[in-house]
N, C-alpha and C positions, 0 to 999 in steps of 0.2 A: 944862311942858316934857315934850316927848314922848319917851320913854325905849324902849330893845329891849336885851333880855341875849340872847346869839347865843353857844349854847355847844357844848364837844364834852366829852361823858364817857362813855367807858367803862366804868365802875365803879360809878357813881353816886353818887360823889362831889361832882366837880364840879357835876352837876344838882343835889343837894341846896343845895351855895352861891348856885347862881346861882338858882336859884326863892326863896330866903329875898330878894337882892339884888331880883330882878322882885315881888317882895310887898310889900317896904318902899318901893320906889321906883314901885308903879303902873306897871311894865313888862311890855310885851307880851316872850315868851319867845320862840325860836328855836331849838331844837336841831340840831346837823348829826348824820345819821347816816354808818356808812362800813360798807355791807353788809360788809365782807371781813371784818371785827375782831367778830366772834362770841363764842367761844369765848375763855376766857383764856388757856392755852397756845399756840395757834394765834396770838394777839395778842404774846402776848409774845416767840415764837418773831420770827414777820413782821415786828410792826411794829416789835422794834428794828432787826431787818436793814434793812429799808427805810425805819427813819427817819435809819440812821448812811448808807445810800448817795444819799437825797433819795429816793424812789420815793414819788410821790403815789399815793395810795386812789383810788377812783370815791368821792364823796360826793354824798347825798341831802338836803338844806332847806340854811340859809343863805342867807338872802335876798342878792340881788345887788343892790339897789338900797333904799339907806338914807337918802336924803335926805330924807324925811318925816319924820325925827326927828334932835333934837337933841343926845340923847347915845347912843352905845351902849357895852355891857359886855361885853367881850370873853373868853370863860371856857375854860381848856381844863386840860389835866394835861402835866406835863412828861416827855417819851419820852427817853431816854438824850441826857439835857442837853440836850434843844432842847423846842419846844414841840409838840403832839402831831399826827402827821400829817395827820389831818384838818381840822384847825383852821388849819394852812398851806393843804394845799388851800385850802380856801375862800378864805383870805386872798389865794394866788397868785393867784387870778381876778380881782382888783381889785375889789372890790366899792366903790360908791358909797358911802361914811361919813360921817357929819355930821361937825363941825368938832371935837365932842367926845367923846374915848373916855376908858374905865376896865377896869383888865385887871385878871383874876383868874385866880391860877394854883394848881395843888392838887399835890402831889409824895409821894414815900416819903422824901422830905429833910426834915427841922426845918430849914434854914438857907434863908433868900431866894434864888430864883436869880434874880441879878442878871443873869445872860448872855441866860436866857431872854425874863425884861420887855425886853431892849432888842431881842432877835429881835420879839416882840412887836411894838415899836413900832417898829421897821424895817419889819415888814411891813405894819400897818397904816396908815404914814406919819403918826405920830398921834404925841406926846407925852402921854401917859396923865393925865389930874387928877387919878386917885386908882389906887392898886395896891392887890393883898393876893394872899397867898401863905398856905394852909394847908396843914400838914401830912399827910397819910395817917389820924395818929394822931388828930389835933383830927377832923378829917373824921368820923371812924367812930365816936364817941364822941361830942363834943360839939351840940353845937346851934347847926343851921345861923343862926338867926337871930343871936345871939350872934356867930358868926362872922364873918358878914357885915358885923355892926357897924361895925366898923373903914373898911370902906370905903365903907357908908351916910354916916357922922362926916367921911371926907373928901370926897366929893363934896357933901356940904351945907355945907362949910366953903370949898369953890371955888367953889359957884353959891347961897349962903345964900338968896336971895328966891326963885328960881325951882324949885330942888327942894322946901325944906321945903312951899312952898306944895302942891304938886303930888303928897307922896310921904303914903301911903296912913296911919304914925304914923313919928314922930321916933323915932329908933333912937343913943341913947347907946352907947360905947363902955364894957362893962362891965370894972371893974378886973383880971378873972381872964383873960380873952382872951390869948390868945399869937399872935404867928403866924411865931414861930420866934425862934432869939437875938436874931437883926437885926430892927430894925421895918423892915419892909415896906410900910405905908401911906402 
């Protein structure tokens, strides 16, 4: 099964999950960049202004055309309760999507944001097989591989023949993982 992690991070956070996610799963990666969001103050200034008013970025990769593969992972951080402006960009351009997506999302929150996964899948027109949400704190501390787990366990538990076969080693979900009060997977 042919798999793409298509992600947006600023921080390197989220790159960190989703490279552990594209390692376990034998996925080609995709990063979007958004020249504007540089600087962290200058981001954090902007891009909440412009993520509470809708104001899209110029953004650079994002493949626009996905139909050559059958699942992708959708990776971003969440900007003042929504999902992170460049990561819409991208999405608001419709890009062709296989039939099956998995969203990960990374925040300064411990709790799921529920509001965000369904922005998520509103914009991707996708019903997600597998979610996960890490925190800031898991993020910068723990191990991405680990992390990832959670939603390595649930996409091999939605397409058991055709991932395990396909995915690079079998990634259990270890009993220390958090990924905030609420399970998010």
């Amino acid at each position: 099964m042919k798999t793409i992690v298509v992600y947006y991070s600023l921080t390197g956070n989220t790159a960190r999950i989703c490279q552990a996610v594209a390692a376990a799963l034998g996925a080609d990666l995709a990063p979007i960049r958004a020249p504007l969001f540089k600087g962290k103050a200058w981001t954090l200034f902007w891009g909440g202004f412009m993520s509470i008013m809708n104001f899209f970025p110029r953004i650079i990769g994002g493949p626009k055309d996905l139909s050559g593969y059958d699942l992708v992972v959708i990776g971003g951080q969440v900007w003042t309760g929504k999902l992170s402006l460049p990561l819409r960009a991208w999405l608001r351009q419709r890009p062709v999507l296989p039939a099956a997506a998995a969203f990960v999302l990374t925040s300064g929150e411990p709790d799921c944001p529920e509001q965000v996964f369904a922005e998520c899948a509103s914009l991707a027109g996708r019903v997600p097989l597998a979610r996960l949400h890490v925190s800031q704190a898991l993020c910068e501390t723990g191990d991405p591989a680990q992390l990832a787990a959670p939603l390595i366990s649930a996409i091999n538990a939605a397409c058991p023949s055709s991932f395990q076969k396909y995915s690079k080693r079998k990634t259990q979900v270890p009993s220390t993982v958090q990924t905030g009060p609420k399970p998010c997977v």
